[in-house]
C-alpha positions, 0 to 999 in steps of 0.5 A: 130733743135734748142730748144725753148729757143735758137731759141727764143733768136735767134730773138735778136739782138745785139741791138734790139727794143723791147717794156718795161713794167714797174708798178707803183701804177697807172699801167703798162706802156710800152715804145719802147727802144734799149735792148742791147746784150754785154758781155753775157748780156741784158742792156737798156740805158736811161735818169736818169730824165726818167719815166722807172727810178722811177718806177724801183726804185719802182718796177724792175719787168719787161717785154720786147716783140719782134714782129717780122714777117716772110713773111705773119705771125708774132710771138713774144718774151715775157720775163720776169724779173727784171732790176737794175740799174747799178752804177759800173763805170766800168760797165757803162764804158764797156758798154757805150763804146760799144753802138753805139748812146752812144755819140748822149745822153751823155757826157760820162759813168759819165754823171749824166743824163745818167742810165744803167739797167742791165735786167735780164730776169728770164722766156720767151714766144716765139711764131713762126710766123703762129703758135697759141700757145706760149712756155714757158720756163726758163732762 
C-alpha cells in the first residue's frame, strides 16, 4: 500500500488544474492555473503583468488545492509552500520548451510578458475520497 505522501502525489499529473492562493495586504486571493510536473519539479507559467506575479513578489507563501472525485465521493490535495520566480535562461528554456501551450502565450523563453515560477511545496494535506479526515505530512 502506498504511503500518504505518495498516493497523494500520485493525484498530480503532469499538468494539472489546480486552484493557487496567494496574499497581499488585502487578503488571500485564488485563481485556477496549470502546475506543471517536469524535471522533478513543480512550475506554473504566467503572464509578467498578472496579479499572482506582484503579490509573489510581495509575498511567495502559497498554497495550491486539487479537488478531485472517484465515483460518488470527492477528496483533495492541499500543499503548502513558496514559489519564486525563475530568471535563469536556461531554466526557462527548459521548461518552456516542454509545456505544450507554451507557444499559444508567448513568442519565446525571453518573451518580457512571459513568468515561470518555480513552486516549492514545503508540507501537504490529502484527504481520500469518502473519508472525513485529511493527513498531513511533509515534503
Amino acid at each position: 500500500m502506498k504511503d500518504t505522501k505518495s498516493e497523494a502525489l500520485s493525484h498530480l499529473d503532469e499538468y494539472s488544474s489546480v486552484m493557487l492562493a496567494t496574499i497581499d495586504e488585502g487578503g488571500p486571493h485564488v485563481r485556477p492555473v496549470t502546475l506543471i510536473k517536469y524535471d522533478s519539479a513543480y512550475w506554473i507559467e504566467t503572464g509578467t503583468s498578472s496579479a499572482k506575479v506582484a503579490q509573489i513578489k510581495g509575498d511567495p507563501r502559497i498554497e495550491l488545492c486539487l479537488v478531485f472525485t472517484e465515483g460518488e465521493n470527492s477528496g483533495y490535495l492541499r500543499l503548502a509552500g513558496r514559489a519564486k520566480i525563475v530568471t535563469d535562461a536556461a531554466t526557462r528554456e527548459k521548461v518552456s520548451s516542454h509545456t505544450e501551450f507554451f507557444a499559444s502565450y508567448w513568442s519565446g523563453p525571453e518573451d518580457p510578458s512571459f513568468t515561470l515560477l518555480r513552486v516549492r511545496p514545503s508540507a501537504g494535506e490529502y484527504m481520500r475520497p469518502g473519508e472525513m479526515e485529511p493527513q498531513a505530512f511533509d515534503l
